[in-house]
VEXFI-608671 format. One record per residue: y, x negated, z negated of N, C-alpha, C, CB in turn; residue in one letter. Coordinates in steps of 0.05 Angstrom, whole numbers, plus 5000, padded with zeros to 4 digits. Atoms other than C-alpha are relative to their C-alpha. Glycine has a CB too. Layout:
<sites>
YXZYXZYXZYXZa/...
</sites>
This chain:
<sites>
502750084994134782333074499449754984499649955031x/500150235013131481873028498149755021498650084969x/500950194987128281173051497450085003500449764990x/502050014984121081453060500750185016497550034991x/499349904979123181983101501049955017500750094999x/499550234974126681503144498849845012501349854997x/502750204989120781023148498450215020497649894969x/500849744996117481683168500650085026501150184981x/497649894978122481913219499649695017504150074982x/499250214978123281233246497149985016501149674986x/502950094983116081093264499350275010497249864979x/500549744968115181803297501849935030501750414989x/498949994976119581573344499249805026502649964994x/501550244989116180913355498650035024498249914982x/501850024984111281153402500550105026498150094990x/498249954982116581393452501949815017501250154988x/499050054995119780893447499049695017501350064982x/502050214989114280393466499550055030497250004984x/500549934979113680803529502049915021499650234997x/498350134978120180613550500149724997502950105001x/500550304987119179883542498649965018499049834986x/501950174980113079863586500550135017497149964998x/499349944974116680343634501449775016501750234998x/498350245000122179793637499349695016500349954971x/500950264989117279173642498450075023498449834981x/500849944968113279563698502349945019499250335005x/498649964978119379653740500449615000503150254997x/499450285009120678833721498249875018499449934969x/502450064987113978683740499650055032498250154985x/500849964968113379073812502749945017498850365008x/498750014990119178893829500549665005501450164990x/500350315006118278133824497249925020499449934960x/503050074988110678213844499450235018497549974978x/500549754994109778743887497850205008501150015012x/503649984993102678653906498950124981498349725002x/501649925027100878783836500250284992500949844975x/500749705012102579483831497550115010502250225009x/503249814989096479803878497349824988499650005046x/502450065023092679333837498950054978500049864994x/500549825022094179583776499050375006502949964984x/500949764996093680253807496850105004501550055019x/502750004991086680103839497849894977500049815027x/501550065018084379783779499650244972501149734994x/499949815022086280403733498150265010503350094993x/502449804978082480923786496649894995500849905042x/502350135006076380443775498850054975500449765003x/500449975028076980593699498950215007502450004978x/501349695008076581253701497350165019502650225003x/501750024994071181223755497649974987500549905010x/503050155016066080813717500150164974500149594992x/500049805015067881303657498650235011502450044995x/501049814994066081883693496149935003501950095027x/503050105001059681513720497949954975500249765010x/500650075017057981293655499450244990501349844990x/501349695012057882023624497450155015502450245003x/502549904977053282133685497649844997501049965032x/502850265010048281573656499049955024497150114977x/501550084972049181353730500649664996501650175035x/499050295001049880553743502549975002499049845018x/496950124991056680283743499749675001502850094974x/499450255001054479553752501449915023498149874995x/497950104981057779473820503350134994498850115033x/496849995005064379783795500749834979501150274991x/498850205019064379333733500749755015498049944978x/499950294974063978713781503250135008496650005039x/497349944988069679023823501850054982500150205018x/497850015031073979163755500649784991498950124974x/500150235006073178513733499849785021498349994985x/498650034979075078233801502950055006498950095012x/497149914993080878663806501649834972500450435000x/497750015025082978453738500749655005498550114959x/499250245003082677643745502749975034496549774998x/497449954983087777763811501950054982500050225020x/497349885023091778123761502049764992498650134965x/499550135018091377603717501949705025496749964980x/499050284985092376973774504250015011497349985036x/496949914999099277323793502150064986500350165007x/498050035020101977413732500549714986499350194979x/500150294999100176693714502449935026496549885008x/499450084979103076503779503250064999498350125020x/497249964994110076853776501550014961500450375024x/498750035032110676633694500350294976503649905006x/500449775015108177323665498349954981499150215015x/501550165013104377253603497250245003501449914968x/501649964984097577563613500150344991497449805000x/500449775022098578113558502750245013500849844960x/497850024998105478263588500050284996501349855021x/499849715002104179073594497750154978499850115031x/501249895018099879113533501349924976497549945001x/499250055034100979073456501949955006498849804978x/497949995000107779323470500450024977500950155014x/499449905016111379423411503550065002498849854981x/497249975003118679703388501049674987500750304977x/499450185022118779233330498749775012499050084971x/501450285009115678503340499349914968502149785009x/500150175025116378323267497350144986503250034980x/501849955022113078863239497850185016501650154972x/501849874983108679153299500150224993497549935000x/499149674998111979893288498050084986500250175031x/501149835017108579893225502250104970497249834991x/497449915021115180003184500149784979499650324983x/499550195013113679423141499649635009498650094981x/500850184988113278683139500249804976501349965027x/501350125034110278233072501950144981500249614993x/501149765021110178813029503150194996498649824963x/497449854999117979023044501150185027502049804992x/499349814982121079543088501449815018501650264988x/499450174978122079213157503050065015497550035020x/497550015002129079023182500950245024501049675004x/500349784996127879533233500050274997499449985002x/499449725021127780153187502349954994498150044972x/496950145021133979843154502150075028499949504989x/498349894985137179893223500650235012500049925010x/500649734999135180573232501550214984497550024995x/498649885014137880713171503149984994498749984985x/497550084998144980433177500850195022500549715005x/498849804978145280843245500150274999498949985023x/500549705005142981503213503350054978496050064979x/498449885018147481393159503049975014499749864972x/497149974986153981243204499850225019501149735018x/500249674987152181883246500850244981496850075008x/499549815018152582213183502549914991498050034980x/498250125003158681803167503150215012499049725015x/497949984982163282083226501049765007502050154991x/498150164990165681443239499349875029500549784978x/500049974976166881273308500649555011502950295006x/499950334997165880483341501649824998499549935019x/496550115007173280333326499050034970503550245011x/500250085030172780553259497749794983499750264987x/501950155010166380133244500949694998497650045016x/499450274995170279493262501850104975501249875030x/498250085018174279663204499049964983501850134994x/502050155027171579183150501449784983497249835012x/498250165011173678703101500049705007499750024975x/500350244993171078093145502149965008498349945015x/496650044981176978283189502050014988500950215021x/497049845019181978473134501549585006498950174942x/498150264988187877863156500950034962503450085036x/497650035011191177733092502849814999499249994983x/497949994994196377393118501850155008500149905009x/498149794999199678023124501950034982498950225000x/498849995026201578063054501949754991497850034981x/498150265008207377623038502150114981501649835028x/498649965027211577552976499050134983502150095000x/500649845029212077942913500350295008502449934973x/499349594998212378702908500350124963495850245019x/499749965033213779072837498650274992503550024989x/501249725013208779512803500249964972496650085009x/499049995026209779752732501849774991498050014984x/498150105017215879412723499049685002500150154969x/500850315008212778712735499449835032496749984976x/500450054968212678302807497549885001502249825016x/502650144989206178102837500149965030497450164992x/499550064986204577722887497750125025500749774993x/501449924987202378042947497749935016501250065007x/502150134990196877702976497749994983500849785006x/501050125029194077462912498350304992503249894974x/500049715014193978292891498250135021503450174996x/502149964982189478452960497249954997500549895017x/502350195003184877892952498650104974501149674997x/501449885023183278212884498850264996501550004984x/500349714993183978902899497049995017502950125021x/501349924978178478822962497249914983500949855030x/502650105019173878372899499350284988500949734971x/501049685008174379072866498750155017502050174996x/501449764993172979472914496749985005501350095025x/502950024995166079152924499250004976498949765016x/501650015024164179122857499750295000501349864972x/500049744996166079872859498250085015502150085009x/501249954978161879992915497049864994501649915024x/502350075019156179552881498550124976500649804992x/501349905027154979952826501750234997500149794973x/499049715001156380662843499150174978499150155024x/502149835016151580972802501350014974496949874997x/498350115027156180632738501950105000500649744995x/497349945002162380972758500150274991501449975026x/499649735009164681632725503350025009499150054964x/497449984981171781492770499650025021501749835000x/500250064976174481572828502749825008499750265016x/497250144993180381142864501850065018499649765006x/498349844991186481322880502249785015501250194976x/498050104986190680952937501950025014499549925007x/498049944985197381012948502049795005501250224990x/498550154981203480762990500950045025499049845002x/497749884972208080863048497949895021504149825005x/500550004979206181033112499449655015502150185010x/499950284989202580383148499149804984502649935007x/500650165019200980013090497649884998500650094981x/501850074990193979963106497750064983500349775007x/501649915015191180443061496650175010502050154988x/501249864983186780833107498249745004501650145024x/502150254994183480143137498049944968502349665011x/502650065014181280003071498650204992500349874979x/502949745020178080603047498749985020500550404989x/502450094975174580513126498449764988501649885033x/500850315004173079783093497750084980502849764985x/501649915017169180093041498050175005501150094984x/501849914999165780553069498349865023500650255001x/501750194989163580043125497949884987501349825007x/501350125013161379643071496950124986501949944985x/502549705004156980233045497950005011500850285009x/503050044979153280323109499449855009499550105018x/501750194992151579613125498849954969501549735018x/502750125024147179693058498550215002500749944964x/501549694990144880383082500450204982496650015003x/499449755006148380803037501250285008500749964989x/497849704989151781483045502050014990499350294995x/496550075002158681473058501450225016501049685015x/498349764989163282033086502649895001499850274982x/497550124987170781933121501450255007499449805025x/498149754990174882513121503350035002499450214983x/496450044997181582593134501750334991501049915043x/499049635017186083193095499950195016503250064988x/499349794987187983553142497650115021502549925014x/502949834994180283663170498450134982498049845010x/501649905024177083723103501550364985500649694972x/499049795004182584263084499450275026502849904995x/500949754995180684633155496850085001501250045025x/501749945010174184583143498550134982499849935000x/499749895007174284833081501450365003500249844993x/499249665000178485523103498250075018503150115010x/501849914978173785613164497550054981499649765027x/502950025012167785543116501750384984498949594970x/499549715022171486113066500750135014501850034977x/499749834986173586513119499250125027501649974999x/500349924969169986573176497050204989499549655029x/502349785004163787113190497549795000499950275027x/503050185011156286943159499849805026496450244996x/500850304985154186613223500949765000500249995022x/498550235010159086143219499849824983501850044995x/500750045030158886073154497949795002498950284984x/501450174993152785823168498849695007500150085008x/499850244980153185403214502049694986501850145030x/497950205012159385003171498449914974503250144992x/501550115030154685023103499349705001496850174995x/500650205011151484453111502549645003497050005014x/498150235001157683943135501150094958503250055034x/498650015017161284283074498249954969501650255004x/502150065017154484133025501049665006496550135010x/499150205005155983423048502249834991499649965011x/497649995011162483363029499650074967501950215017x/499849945022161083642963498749734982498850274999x/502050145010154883272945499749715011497850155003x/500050334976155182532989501049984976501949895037x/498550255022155781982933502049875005498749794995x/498250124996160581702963502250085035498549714995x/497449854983167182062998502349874997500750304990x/497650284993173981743026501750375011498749605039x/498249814983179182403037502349755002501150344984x/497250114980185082063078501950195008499249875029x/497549984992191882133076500950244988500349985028x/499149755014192482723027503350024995498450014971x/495949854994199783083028500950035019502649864994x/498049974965200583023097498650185020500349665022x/500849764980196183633112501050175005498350114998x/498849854994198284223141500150194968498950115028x/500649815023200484793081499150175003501450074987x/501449675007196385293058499850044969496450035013x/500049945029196685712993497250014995501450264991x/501650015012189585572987499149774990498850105008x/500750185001189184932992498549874965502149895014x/500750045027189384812917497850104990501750074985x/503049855008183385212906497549785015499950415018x/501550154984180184832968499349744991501149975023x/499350355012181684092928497950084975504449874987x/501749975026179784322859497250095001501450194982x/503449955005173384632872499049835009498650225012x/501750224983170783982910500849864982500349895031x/499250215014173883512857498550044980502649974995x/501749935024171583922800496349925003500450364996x/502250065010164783942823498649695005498650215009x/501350345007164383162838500349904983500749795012x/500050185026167382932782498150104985502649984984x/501649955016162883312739497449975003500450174994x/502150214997157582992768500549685004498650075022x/500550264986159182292779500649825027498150015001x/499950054977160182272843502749835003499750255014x/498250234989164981712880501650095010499149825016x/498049884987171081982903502849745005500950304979x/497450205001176881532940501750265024499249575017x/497849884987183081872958502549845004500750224987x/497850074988188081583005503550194994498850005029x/497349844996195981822999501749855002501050164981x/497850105002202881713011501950124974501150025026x/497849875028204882092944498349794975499450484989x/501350135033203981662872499250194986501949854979x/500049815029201681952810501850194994500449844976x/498349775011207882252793500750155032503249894980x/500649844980207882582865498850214996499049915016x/502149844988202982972863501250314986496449884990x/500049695007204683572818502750135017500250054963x/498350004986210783642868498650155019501049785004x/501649954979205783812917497050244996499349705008x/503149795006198684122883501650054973495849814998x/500649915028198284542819499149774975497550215004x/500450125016197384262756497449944987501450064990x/502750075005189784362756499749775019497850245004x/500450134971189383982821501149684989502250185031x/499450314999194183342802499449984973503149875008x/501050095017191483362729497149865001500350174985x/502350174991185583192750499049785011499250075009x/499350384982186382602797501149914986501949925027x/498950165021190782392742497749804973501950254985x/502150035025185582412694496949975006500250264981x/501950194986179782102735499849825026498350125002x/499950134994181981702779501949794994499650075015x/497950235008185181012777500949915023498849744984x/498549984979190880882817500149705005502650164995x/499350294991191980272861503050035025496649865018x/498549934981198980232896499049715022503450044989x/499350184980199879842962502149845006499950095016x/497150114997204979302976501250235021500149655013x/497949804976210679693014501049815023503450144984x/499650184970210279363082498650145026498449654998x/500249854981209679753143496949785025503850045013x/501550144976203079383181500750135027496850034997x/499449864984203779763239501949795017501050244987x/497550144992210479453256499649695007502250034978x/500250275004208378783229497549875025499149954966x/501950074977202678713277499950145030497450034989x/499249864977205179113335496850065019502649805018x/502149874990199579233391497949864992500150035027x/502450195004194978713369498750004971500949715007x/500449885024191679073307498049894991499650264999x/502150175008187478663264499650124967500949635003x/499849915033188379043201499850375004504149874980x/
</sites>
């Protein structure tokens, strides 16, 4: 869904949603004042009285009097118990931008939150996973050196850089013709970050997807094997998966086997990479893993567009026992 269609969407809802504010401040109201409900009630009967009368081109000057009677009571009681006089009119959702979707000449922060919640619905990610971000990322986890290509770096140091990447990555999707490839033993805290990224994603309101292998793979066979209705019914998750700018499969190698799987990988890889599209894949197999595991279309390909980032080898998990901050 693009941003006017969301502006769009959001403000149809607006006028529903205004209904339950002034349900809300009624019950507020009679429950504080209680006198004032058969006032308001007796004063709204009066409306539609002197309406009717009025189509009848009969007098209504003694009901105007009594309307405008009933209403300065209104008014002396809401005065009186610190109501402001307006209190059940010119409700709005928004304040800022009076549930007109904007507010000096830009899309109001309202829409924006609308659109962060549409897009983590579309996300899958669940109120746990949303806390996983890089505000929270501890790096005091990372301690000492670790040795990639033959050369020690220091672990902390190699995070702190890594997490500068990943936002630049994530800043300028549109520029990438890769995808990234993170591996490392069980625990390492590969998973949190690809969550860290795609958090990052949808507090700017992009589209971001979170799959984990061993759903994406049954998803995929249920989509190719099940009857049309079905079929159906699975098309459009498996359209998002294809096409979403930006996808996170987790924990690849440790799905269940199937001899299709390789078919299931390559046809979703093929057709993102050959568009552009953002692809991060979590594993516990390296580079030279992989053809151990997939065909040689399957790990030539991740070979040959994505760029690999290992993880220090340190079990978080362990290191932070029940109190998980990473």
């Amino acid at each position: 869904m693009n941003l006017e269609d969301l502006v769009l969407k959001s403000l149809s809802k607006r006028a529903v949603e205004r209904e339950k504010i002034k349900e809300i401040r009624k019950n507020i109201l009679y429950e504080k004042i209680p006198e004032i409900e058969q006032l308001i009630l007796k004063r709204n009967k009066l409306a539609i009285k002197i309406m009717k009368l009025s189509l009848a081109k009969c007098s209504v000057l003694k009901e105007k009097n009594d309307f405008e009677k009933i209403n300065k009571d209104i008014e002396k009681l809401l005065k009186k118990n610190d109501f402001s006089l307006d209190y059940l009119k010119n409700i709005y959702y928004c304040d800022i931008c009076k549930d007109t979707g904007f507010t000096n000449g830009k899309v109001c922060s309202c829409i924006m939150d609308d659109l962060v919640k549409d897009r983590v619905l579309e996300s899958g990610f669940s109120a746990k996973k949303r806390k996983q971000n890089f505000k929270n990322f501890d790096y005091s986890l990372f301690e000492g050196n670790f040795e990639i290509s033959s050369k020690l770096v220091n672990a902390r140091v190699y995070m702190e850089k890594l997490i500068e990447y990943a936002k630049e990555y994530c800043d300028n999707l549109k520029l990438k013709d890769f995808g990234l490839y993170f591996s490392g033993q069980s625990g390492s805290g590969k998973t949190y970050f690809a969550s860290a990224m795609v958090n990052y994603l949808l507090d700017k309101g992009k589209r971001a997807k979170f799959i984990t292998a061993n759903d994406f793979f049954d998803l995929m066979f249920n989509y190719n094997y099940s009857f049309y209705k079905e079929k159906i019914e699975l098309k459009d998750k498996v359209d998002t998966i294809k096409t979403i700018e930006f996808l996170v499969i987790d924990d690849l190698g440790n799905e269940s086997i199937n001899k299709n799987n390789n078919v299931f990988l390559s046809s979703i890889l093929d057709y993102r990479c050959e568009r552009g599209l953002n692809t991060i894949i979590s594993s516990n197999l390296n580079k030279f893993d992989l053809i151990d595991v997939y065909d040689s279309r399957v790990s030539s390909r991740i070979r040959g567009n994505f760029k690999f980032f290992e993880f220090p080898p340190v079990d978080l998990r362990i290191k932070i026992g029940s109190n998980i901050r990473l």
